[in-house]
C-alpha positions, 0 to 999 in steps of 0.5 A: 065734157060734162053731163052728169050733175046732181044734189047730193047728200052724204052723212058727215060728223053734225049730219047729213051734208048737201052737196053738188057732184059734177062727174064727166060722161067718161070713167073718173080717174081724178076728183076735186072737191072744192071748199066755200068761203064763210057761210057767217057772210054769205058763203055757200058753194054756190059763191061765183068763185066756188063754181068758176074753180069747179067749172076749171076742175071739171073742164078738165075731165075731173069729177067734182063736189061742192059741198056746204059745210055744216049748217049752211043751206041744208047742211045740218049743224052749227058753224064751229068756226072751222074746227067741225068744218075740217072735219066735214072736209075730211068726210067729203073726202072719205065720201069721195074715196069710196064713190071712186076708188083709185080716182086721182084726189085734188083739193081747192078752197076759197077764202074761209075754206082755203083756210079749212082745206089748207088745215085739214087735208092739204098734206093728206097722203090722199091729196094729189095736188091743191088750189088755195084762193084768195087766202085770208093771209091777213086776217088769220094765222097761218103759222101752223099750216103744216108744210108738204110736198105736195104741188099747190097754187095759190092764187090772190087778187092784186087788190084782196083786202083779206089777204094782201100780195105782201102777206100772201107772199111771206106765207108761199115763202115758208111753203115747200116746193112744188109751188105757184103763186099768181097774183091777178091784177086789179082783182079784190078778194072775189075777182069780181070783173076777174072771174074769167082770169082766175078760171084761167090760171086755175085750168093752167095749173091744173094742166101743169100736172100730170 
């Protein structure tokens, strides 16, 4: 059970950076930090998948940030078309490491920042696992993507104009293991009608590890 939440800021590279932190009423041993999708069509960290994910992560005990990448709501600066945004990635996740020192660190994005999150810090020695939503497989280059070890789901709909089951497939391929890939049917690249089943396969993955 959660019942500590609150607006945030914390001082990243362009300036200050608004954020979301959601802490469980107990002692945090784990944290996520959740990553929105592009903020050029409309993506913030409050996008309905963004809180369904952080909803999963703080379900299950974990302190959770989301947070605007720069430029978007009161976030200061300019959209850099991923490249700055890494960078507020990795402040999130310096910010994270100091508030609780030791807490078990888990990463997820959806869309535009499943790309910033799988670029930035997914092979992070930090980075105990990590969730990648909707990947716009089809629409990017993935072929840099550093490989790691690390466990990771990825989680596509059926019907994702940006990121087809076949283009999502060949990117899982080249990815080592441990590994999940989970393709909720019928669902376009915002589960819209599917929101409920993409909570679920989150919450089980995140069950999964210990």
């Amino acid at each position: 059970m959660t019942d500590l939440t609150g607006n945030t800021f914390f001082e990243g590279p362009a300036g200050p950076i608004e954020a979301i932190l959601k802490e469980p009423a107990v002692q945090v041993t784990r944290a996520a930090i959740v990553c929105h999708p592009h903020p050029l069509f409309g993506g913030t960290m409050h996008n309905k998948v963004v809180y369904r994910i952080a909803r999963a992560f703080a379900d299950a005990g974990f302190a959770v940030l989301r947070f605007n990448f720069r430029g978007t709501g009161r976030s200061l600066g300019e959209h850099d078309n991923g490249r700055g945004e890494q960078e507020d990635l990795r402040t999130a996740i310096k910010f994270i490491e100091e508030k609780y020192s030791g807490a078990e660190l888990w990463l997820a994005g959806f869309s535009f920042g499943s790309q910033v999150m799988l670029r930035a810090a997914a092979c992070d020695d930090r980075v105990r696992a990590f969730v990648a939503v909707g990947v716009p497989v089809s629409k990017y280059d993935f072929s840099d993507i550093p490989r790691c070890n690390k466990p990771k789901l990825f989680v596509q709909g059926s019907l994702d104009e940006y990121g087809s089951p076949e283009d999502a497939a060949k990117l899982f391929a080249s990815l080592d293991d441990p590994k999940e890939l989970k393709i909720v049917e019928g669902a376009d690249h915002f589960f819209e009608g599917h929101l409920p089943e993409l909570t679920a396969v989150v919450s089980a993955f995140i069950a999964s590890i210990r």
